[in-house]
Every structure is written in C-alpha cells, then in structure tokens.
N, C-alpha and C positions, 0 to 999 in steps of 0.2 A: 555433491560437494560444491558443486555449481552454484548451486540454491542458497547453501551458506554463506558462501562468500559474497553474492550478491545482501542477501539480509543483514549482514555485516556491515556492506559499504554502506548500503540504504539507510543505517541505525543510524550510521556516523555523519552521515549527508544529514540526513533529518536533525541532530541535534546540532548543528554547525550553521542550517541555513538560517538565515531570518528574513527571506526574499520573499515577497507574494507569491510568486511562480513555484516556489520550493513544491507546494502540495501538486501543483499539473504536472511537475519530473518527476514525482513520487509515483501518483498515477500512471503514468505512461511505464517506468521501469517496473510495477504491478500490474499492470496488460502485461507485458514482456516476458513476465514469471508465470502470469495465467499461461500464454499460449507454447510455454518448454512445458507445463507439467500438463503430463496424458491423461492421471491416473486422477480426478478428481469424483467423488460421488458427488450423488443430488444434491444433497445435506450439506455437504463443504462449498458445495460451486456456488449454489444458494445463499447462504455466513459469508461467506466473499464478494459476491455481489451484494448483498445489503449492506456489510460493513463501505464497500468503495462508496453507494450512493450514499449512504452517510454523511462520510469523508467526503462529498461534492457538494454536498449541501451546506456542510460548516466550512467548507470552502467559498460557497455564493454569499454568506453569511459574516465572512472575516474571520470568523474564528482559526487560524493558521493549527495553529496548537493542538486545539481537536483532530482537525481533516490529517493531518501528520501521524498522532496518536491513532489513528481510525487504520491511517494505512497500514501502521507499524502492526495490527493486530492480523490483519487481513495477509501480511505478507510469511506472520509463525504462524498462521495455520497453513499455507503453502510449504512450509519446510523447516 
C-alpha cells in the first residue's frame, strides 16, 4: 500500500516538475523504493538497474523527459 501511494505521488511530481533536479528527486525516492522492497529477483533487480542507468544518462544528456519516463517505468515494476 506503501508502494502505491508513493508511485502515485512520484506520477504526480513527475508530471508537475519542470526543474533540472526533478529527475535526481525521482532517483533518490527510487533508491528509497529499491531498499523497502525485499523480494526482488535477478531479472527485476537487473530491468531496474538498467532502466535507472538509463534514466542517468538522458539525464547527463538534458533530456528531462526521458530520465522521468525511464524512472516512471522502473518504479511499476517495483509495485
């Protein structure tokens, strides 16, 4: 339930911000979700850490848009 309400807020942060920093808060409250959830496999932990570097790179890149979209994916396979 946790999980939700956090994905929720993060959706709504995410479409609201227009800040450079938006995608580094996005990241950090996705660390936050990585280390509440126990139960992850290889394969999920794996999709989650590639989507984040991703989303760091079109973040190095400017692209805001993307690294936000990148997290937003990374954070419904989390819950």
């Amino acid at each position: 339930m946790k999980k939700l309400f956090l994905v929720i807020v993060l959706y709504l942060l995410s479409s609201s911000y227009g800040m450079a920093d938006s995608c580094l808060d996005l990241m950090k409250q996705l660390d936050e979700v990585i280390a509440e959830t126990k139960q992850l496999t290889r394969e999920e932990a794996k999709e989650i850490k590639d989507l984040k570097e991703q989303a760091q790179q079109a973040h190095k890149e400017g692209n805001k848009e993307d690294c936000q979209k990148l997290i937003s994916e990374a954070l419904d396979l989390l819950g």
